[in-house]
N, C-alpha and C positions, 0 to 999 in steps of 0.2 A: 561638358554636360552630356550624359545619356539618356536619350529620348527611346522614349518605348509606342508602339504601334497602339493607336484609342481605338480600336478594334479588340485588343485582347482584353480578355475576362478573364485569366486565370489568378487567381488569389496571391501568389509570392510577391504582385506587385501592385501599389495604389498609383493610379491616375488621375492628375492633378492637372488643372487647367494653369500655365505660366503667364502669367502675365509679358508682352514684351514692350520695350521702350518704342516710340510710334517713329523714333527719327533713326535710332542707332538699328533696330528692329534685334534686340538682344535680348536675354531677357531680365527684367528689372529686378529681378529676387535672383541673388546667388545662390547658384545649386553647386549644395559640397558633395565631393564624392572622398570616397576614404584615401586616405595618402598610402594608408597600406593594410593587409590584412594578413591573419595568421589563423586558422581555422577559423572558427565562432568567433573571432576577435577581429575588431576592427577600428583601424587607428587614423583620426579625424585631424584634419589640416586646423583647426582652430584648438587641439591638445586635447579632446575630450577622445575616451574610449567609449566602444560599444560591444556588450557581446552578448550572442546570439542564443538564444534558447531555444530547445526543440523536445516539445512536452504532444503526449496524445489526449492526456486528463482535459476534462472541459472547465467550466467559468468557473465549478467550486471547489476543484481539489488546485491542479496543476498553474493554472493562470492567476489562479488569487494567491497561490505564494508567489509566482513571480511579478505582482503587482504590491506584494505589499514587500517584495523583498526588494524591489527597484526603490521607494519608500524609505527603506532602513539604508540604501546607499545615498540617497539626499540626502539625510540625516546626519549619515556620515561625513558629507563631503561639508556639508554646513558647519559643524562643529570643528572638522580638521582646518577649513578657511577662517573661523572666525566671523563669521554672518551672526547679522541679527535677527532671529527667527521670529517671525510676525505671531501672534498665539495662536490663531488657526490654524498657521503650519505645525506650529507645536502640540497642538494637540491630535494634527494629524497623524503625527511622527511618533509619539507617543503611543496611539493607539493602532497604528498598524505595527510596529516593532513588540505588542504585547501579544497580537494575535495572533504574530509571525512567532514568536516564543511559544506559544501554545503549538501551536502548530507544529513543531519541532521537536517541542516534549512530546509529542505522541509519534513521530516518524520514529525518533530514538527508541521508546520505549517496543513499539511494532517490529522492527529490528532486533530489538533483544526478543522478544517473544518467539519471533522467525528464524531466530540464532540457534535459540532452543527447541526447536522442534525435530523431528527425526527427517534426516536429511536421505536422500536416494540411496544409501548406503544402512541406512536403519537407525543411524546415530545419530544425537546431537551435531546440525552444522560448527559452531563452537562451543569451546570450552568456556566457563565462566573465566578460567584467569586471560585466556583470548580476548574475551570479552573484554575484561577490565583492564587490560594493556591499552585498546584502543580507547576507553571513556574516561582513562585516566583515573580509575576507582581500585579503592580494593575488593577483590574477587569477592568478598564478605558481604560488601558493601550490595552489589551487582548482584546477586544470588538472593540477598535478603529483599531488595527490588522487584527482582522476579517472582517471588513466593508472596507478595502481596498481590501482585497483579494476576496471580493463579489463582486466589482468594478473592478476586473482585474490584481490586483498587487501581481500576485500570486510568489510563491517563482521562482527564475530563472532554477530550478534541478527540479522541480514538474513535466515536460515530462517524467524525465529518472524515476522518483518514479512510476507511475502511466502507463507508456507502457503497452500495449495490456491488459488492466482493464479496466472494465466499468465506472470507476472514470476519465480516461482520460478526457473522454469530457462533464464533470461537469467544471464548474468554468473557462471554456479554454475563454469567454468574458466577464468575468462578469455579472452579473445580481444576481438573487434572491436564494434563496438555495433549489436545488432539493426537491420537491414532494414526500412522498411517494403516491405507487400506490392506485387509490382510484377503490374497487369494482364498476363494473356497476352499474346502476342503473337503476329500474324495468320500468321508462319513461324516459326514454332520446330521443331526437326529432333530425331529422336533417331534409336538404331539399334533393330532389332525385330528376332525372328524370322520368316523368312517363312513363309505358312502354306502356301503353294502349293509348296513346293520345301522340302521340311525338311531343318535339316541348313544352309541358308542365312541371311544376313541382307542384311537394306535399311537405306535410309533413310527415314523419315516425315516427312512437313511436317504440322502445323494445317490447311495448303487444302486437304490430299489429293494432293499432288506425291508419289510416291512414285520410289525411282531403281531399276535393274536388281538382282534377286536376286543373291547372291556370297557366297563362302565368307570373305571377309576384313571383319573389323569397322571397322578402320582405315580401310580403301575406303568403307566405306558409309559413317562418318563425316564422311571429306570431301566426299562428294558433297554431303552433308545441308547443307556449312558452304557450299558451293561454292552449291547453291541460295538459302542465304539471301543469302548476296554477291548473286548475280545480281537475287533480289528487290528490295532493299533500295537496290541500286545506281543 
């Protein structure tokens, strides 16, 4: 048995008071320790495994799927042994394995979304038949998938995927697939007020081109569009 110092406080470990035998002065609960271990995995003197998860997500994204996916492995192990499942566990099991479903259609579909977006290079990360090699679908299939979720028909669990992330409010109405960011550019125009003549507007360039003061926005727009031609040309 390994005993740890009741002094420390640091989190990797719980401390537990042992109860000990008052004659043999051992202690009366067997403490197992693993017969053997292989990274995250560790393998238990009485045949059960254990393995080790390491998540930053808090109590509503990362540790509630590894609480309801601990959940779908009882489930599993009860059905593969032959157990008689009491209803309460059944309806336990039942209802974590739905939410954990839900939960997965939306990693899945978040993943194709992020597949398709323009990756550091400027292009789609993958290709749809990439795509549909790994999900086992026809590229048809996968593509038609994606154009509904660009249109609005995103997974129903995509809020609880995506809370307090910059991805939230991508795709939340539909439409077209996020931009990456495009560097300024050396003429770019808008219109302004003028400060010298109120009451007027201009046109602004980035170099500091500026065009004639005027009452009309429409004018000062096309000069603006009229300068970057001439730049650009």
């Amino acid at each position: 048995m390994t005993t740890y110092s009741a002094s420390y406080t640091g989190t990797q470990w719980k401390i537990a008071q042992v109860e000990l035998d008052p004659e043999t002065r051992t202690p009366a609960e067997t403490m197992m320790e693993p017969a053997a271990m292989a990274g995250p995995t560790a393998f238990w003197p009485d045949g059960t495994t254990s393995y080790t998860l390491h998540f930053k997500g808090g109590p509503e994204t990362s540790w509630t799927v590894a609480d309801e996916a601990d959940t779908a492995l009882k489930a599993l192990e009860a059905l593969r042994d032959g157990e008689e499942i009491t209803p309460g566990a059944l309806q336990t099991y039942l209802n974590h394995v739905r939410r954990l479903e839900m939960r997965m259609t939306a990693l899945k579909e978040e993943l194709l979304l992020f597949a398709r977006e323009s990756g550091p290079n400027g292009r789609a990360r993958l290709t749809f038949r990439e795509i549909s090699e790994e999900l086992r679908q026809h590229y048809s299939t996968v593509a038609e998938r994606h154009q509904r979720i660009l249109d609005g028909d995103t997974a129903p669990w995509r809020p609880w995927l995506t809370q307090s992330t910059e991805r939230a409010a991508l795709y939340s109405n539909g439409g077209d697939l996020p931009r990456t960011p495009q560097p300024p550019r050396e003429h770019e125009t808008g219109v302004y007020d003028s400060q010298e003549e109120p009451g007027k507007v201009l046109a602004r360039c980035r170099c500091g081109w500026a065009s004639p003061a005027g009452a009309n926005t429409v004018t000062a727009a096309l000069q603006g569009k009229a300068h970057e031609t001439s730049i650009n040309a």
